[in-house]
C-alpha positions as CSV (number, residue, x, y, z in Angstrom):
1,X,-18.9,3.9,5.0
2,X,-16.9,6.9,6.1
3,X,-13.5,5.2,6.5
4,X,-14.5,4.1,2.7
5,X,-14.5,7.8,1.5
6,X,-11.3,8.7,3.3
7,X,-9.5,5.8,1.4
8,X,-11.3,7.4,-1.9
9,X,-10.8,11.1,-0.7
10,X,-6.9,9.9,-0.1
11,X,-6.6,9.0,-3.8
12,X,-7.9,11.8,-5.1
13,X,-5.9,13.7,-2.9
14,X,-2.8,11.8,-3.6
15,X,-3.6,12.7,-7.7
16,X,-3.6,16.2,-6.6
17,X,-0.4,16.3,-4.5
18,X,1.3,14.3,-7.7
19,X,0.2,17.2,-10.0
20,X,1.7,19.6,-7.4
21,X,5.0,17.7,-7.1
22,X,5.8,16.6,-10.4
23,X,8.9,14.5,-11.7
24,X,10.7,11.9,-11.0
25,X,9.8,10.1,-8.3
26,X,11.6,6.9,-7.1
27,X,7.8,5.4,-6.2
28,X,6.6,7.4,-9.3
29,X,2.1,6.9,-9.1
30,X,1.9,4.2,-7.0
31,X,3.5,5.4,-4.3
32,X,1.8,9.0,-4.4
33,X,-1.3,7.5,-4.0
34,X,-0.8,5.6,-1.1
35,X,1.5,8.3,0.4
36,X,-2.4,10.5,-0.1
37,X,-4.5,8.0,1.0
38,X,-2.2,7.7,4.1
39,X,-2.3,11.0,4.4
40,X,-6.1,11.3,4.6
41,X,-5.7,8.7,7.5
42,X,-3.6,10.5,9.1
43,X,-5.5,14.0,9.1
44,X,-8.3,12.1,9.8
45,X,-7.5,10.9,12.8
46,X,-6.0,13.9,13.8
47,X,-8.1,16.3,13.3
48,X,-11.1,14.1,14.6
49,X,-9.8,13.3,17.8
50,X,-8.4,16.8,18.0
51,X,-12.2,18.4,17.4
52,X,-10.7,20.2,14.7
53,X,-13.1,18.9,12.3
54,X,-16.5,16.6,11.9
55,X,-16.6,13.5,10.0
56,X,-16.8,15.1,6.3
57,X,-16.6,18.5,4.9
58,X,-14.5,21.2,2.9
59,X,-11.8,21.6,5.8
60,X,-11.4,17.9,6.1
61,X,-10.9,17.8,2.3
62,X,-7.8,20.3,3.1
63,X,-6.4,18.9,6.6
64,X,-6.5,15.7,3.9
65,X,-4.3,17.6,1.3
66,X,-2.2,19.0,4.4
67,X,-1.5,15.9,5.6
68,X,-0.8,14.0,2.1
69,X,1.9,17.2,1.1
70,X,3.6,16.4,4.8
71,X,4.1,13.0,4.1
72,X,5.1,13.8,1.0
73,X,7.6,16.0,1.9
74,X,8.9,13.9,4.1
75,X,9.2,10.9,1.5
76,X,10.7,13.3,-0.3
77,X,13.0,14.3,2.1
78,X,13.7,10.7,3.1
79,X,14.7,9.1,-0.4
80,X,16.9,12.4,-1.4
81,X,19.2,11.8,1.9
82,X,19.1,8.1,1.4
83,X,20.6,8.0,-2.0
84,X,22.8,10.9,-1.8
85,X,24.6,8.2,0.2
């Protein structure tokens, strides 16, 4: 059930991140959500195996949204260099 919630927290995350970050977007929605529920994976795993924080709670929330505005930015980064090209 937990790994459940970090898919959902992920989205909602993701939503945010898009409302941070808006524009055009070569992925446009789709891919902001995955890039946010990837995210939320990501800090997950982190930041649990680091001890950095338990299973749920406000500072997993924003390790979720730190870690959906890195991959982001480097999506970001990554499709700007590729079709400058």
């Amino acid at each position: 059930m937990h790994w459940l919630w970090v898919f959902i927290v992920g989205l909602v995350v993701g939503l945010i991140a898009k409302m941070f970050m808006p524009g055009k977007d070569p992925g446009g929605f789709i891919i902001t959500a995955i890039l946010g529920i990837a995210g939320s994976l990501l800090s997950t795993f982190v930041g649990e195996k680091l001890h950095l924080w338990g299973e749920t709670g406000f500072v997993h929330f924003l390790g979720s949204i730190g870690g959906a505005a890195v991959l982001l930015a480097i999506y970001h980064f990554a499709t700007r260099s590729s079709s400058s090209s």
